[in-house]
FITOR-519911 format. One line per 10 residues: number of its first residue (from 1); their letters; for each residue x, y, z of C-alpha. Coordinates in Angstrom, 2 decimals, padded with zeros to 5 digits, always signed. Layout:
BEGIN
NUM	a	X:Y:Z  ...
//
This chain:
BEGIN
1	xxxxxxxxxx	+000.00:+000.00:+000.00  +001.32:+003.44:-000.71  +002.06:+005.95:+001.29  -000.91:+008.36:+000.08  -003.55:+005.81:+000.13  -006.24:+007.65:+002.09  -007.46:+011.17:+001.30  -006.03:+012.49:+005.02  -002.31:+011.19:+004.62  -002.50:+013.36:+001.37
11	xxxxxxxxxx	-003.05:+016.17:+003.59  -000.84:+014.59:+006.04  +001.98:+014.93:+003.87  +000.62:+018.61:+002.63  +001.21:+019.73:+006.17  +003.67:+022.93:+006.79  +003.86:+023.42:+002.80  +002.03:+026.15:+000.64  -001.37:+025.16:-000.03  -004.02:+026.32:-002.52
21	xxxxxxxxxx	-007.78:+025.85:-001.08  -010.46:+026.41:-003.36  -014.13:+027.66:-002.06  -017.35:+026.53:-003.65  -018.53:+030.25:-003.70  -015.25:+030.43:-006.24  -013.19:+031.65:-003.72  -009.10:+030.98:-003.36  -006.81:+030.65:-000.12  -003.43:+030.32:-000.41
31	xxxxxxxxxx	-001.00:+029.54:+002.96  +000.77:+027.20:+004.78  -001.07:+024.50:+005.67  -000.78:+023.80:+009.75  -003.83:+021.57:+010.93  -006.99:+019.51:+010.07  -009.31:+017.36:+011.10  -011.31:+014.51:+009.73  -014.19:+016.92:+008.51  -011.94:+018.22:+006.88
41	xxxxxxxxxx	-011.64:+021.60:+008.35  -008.61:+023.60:+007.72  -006.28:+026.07:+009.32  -004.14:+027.94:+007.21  -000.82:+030.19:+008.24  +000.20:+033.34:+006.56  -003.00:+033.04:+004.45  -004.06:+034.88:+001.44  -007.29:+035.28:-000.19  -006.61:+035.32:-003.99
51	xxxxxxxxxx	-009.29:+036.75:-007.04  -008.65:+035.78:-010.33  -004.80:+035.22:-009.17  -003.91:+038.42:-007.28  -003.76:+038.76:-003.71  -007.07:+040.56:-002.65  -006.19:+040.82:+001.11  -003.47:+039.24:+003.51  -005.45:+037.11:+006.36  -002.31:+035.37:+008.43
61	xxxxxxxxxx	-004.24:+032.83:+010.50  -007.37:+031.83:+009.00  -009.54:+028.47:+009.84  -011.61:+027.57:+007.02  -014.85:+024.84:+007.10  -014.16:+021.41:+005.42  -017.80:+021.71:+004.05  -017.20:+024.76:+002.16  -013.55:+023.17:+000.16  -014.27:+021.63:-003.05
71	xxxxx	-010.25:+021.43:-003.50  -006.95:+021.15:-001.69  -004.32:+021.37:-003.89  -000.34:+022.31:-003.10  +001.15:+025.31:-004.79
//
């Protein structure tokens, strides 16, 4: 079995790297991914929210809900 076999050890391995999380309202974080749980939620460090690929607004620690992600993806 591989080392990302499960959704979470992707995440896992995700953890204290640059992250790109993508809102279903079309919304885009980008920051250092720090913690999560198994719903899914997220906390982000030095955080941005992005629109159409510029920075909009520097956040630093933001928690964001697991049922509002429709992607995790790293930078």
């Amino acid at each position: 079995m591989n080392e990302l076999s499960r959704p979470l050890d992707a995440l896992n391995k995700a953890r204290d790297k640059r992250v790109i999380v993508e809102l279903k309202n079309g919304r885009q974080y980008v920051g250092k991914l720090h913690a999560f749980d198994i719903h899914i939620n997220v906390v982000l460090h030095e955080a941005e929210e992005r629109v159409d690929g510029e920075v909009k607004r520097k956040l630093g620690v933001t928690f964001i809900r697991g049922d509002t992600i429709i992607m995790i993806s790293a930078e």
